[in-house]
C-alpha positions as CSV (number, residue, x, y, z in Angstrom):
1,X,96.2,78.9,83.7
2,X,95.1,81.9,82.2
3,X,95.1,85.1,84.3
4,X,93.9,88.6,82.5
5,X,92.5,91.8,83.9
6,X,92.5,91.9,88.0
7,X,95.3,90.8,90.2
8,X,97.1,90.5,93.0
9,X,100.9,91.0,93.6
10,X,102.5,90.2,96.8
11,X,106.2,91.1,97.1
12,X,108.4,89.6,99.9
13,X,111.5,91.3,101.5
14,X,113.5,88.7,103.8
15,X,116.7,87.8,104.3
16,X,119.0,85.0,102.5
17,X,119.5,83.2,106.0
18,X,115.9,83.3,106.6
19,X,114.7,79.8,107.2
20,X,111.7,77.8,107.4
21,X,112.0,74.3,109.0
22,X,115.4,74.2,108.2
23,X,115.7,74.4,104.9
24,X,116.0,78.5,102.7
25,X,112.6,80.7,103.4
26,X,113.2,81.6,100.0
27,X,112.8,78.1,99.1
28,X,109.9,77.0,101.2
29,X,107.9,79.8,100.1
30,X,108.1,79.0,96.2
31,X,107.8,75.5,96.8
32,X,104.3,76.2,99.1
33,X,103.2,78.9,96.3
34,X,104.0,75.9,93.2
35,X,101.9,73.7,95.6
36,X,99.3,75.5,95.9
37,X,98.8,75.9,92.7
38,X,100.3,79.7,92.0
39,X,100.9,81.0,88.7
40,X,104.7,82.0,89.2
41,X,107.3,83.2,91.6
42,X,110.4,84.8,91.5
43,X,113.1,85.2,93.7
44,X,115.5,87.9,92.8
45,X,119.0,88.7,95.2
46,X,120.0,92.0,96.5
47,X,123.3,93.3,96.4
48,X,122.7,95.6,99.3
49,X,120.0,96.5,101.5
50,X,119.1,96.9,104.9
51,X,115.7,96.5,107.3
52,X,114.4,97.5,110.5
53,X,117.4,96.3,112.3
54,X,119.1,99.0,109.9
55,X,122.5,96.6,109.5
56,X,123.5,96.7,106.4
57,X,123.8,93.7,104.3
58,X,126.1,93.7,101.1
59,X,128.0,92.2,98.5
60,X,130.4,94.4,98.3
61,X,134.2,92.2,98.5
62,X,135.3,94.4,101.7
63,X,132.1,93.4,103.8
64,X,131.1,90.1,102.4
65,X,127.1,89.0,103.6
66,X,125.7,85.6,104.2
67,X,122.6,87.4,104.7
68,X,122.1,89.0,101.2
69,X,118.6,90.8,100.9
70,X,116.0,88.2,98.9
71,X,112.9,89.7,97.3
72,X,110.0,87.0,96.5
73,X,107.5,87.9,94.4
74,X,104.5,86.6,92.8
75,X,101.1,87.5,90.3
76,X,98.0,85.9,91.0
77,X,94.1,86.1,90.8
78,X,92.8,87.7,93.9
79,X,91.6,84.7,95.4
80,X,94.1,82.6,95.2
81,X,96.7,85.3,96.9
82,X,94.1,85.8,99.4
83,X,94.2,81.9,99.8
84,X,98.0,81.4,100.5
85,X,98.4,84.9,102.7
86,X,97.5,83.3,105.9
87,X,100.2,80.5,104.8
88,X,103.3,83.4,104.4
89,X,102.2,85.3,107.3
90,X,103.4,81.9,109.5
91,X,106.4,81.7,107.1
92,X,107.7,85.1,107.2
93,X,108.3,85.7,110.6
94,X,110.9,88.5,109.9
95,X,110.6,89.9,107.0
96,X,108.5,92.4,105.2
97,X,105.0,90.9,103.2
98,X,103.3,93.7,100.6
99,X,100.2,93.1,98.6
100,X,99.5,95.7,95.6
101,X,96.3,95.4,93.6
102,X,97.3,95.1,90.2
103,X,96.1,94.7,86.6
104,X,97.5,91.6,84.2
105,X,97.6,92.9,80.9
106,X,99.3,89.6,79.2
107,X,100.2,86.2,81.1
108,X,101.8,83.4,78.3
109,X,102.7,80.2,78.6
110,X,105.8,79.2,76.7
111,X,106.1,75.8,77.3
112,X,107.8,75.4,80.4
């Protein structure tokens, strides 16, 4: 797959216990975009954060969280985000979805 020039990044804030027919959000969600054909995702864990409920979530030792803050993020050609939006708009029922216009300078494959 070769991607240059015009993208699209969509970045997703939700929550570690987030799930999605019973199995991690965070999980589902990759395994849909790698279905679907997407050129990447990662999934990176907060150490603290909160969101509209304004609870605080952390890792701290004193106030231990099952419910870390996830951020899921991906880079794709405008059409196929545009494809697999309507898709994480049913997934991510609480959570936060932002797409950002973007340009790909370099996109290499090392032999995965």
């Amino acid at each position: 797959m070769r991607i240059e020039g015009p993208a699209k990044r969509v970045t997703m804030y939700v929550g570690e216990s987030d799930k999605w027919h019973h199995q991690p959000l965070h999980t589902a969600i990759v395994a849909m975009l790698r279905h679907e054909g997407c050129a990447g995702a990662t999934v990176v864990r907060g150490v603290e954060g909160f969101g509209k409920n304004s609870r605080i979530h952390t890792a701290s030792i004193l106030r231990l969280s099952e419910d870390l803050p996830l951020v899921i993020t991906f880079v794709d050609s405008p059409e196929r985000a545009e494809k697999v939006l309507p898709i994480l708009d049913e997934m991510v029922q609480g959570g936060l979805v932002v797409v950002e216009d973007v340009h790909v300078r370099t996109y290499t494959d090392h032999g995965e």
